[in-house]
N, C-alpha and C positions, 0 to 999 in steps of 0.2 A: 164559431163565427157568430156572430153579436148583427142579427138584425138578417131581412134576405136581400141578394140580387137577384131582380132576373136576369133573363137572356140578353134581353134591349138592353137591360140599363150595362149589362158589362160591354156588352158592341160599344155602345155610346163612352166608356170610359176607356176604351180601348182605344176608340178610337181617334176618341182626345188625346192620348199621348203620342201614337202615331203621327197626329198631324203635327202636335206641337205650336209654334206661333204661329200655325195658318188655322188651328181650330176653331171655326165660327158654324154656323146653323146649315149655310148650306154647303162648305164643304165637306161638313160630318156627315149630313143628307147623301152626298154624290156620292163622296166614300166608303158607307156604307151599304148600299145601294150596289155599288160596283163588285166590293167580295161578295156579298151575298147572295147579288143573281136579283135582288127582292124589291119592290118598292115599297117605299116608306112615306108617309104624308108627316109634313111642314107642322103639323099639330103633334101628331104624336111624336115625333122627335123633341118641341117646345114639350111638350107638357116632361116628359122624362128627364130633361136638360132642369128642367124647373125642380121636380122633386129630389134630384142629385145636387142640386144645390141646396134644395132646404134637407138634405142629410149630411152637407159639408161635403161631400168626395169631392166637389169643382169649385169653383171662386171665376166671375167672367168681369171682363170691363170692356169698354166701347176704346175702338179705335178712333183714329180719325173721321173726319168727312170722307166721302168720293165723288167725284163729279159722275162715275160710273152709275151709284148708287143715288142718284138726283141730291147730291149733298147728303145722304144719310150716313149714320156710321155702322159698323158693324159689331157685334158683338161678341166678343173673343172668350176663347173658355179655356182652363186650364188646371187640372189633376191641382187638390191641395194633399198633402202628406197623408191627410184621412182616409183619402181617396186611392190611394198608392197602397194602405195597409188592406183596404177592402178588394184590392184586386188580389192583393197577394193571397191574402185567406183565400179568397174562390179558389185558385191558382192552385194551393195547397191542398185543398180540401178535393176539386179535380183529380189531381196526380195522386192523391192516397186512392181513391177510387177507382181509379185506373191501372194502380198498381195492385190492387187486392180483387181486381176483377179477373173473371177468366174467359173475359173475351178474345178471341182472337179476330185480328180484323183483316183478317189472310181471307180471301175466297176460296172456295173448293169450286169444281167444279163436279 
């Protein structure tokens, strides 16, 4: 694997493909947020969003206006093929390690 992920930044690419064409800042926020139990600040989701883009894994453009949003647009994000091979690698790289591990995640009691 060519470069690191972290944690966040794979939530965040995951999470983009999950959402798909409703991927924007604060549904990736709510949505992750929501599996994780966890709060996340508006900053540090932006700054991650930002450096996944200057590594190519996402590509974003502005919707429309909203009248909801006082006329502003939103900003929509979306997995490029870079980004698609960098999940698969973690992915892979994961499942060897979980297959060559001997953990069992069975409780005893």
């Amino acid at each position: 694997m060519i470069g690191y992920m972290g944690e966040f930044e794979e939530l965040v690419l995951l999470t983009i493909a999950v959402l798909n064409e409703s991927a924007y800042g604060v549904s990736i926020k709510e949505d992750i947020e929501q599996r994780t139990d966890r709060s996340i600040s508006i900053g540090s989701l932006h700054s991650t969003i930002t450096r996944l883009e200057e590594k190519g894994f996402i590509t974003s453009w502005l919707g429309d206006p909203t009248q909801e949003r006082g006329g502003r647009r939103k900003r929509y994000f979306q997995l490029t093929n870079q980004g698609k091979v960098a999940l698969r690698n973690v992915k892979t790289l994961r499942d060897e390690l979980w297959n060559l591990s001997k953990v069992t995640l069975a409780f005893s009691a």
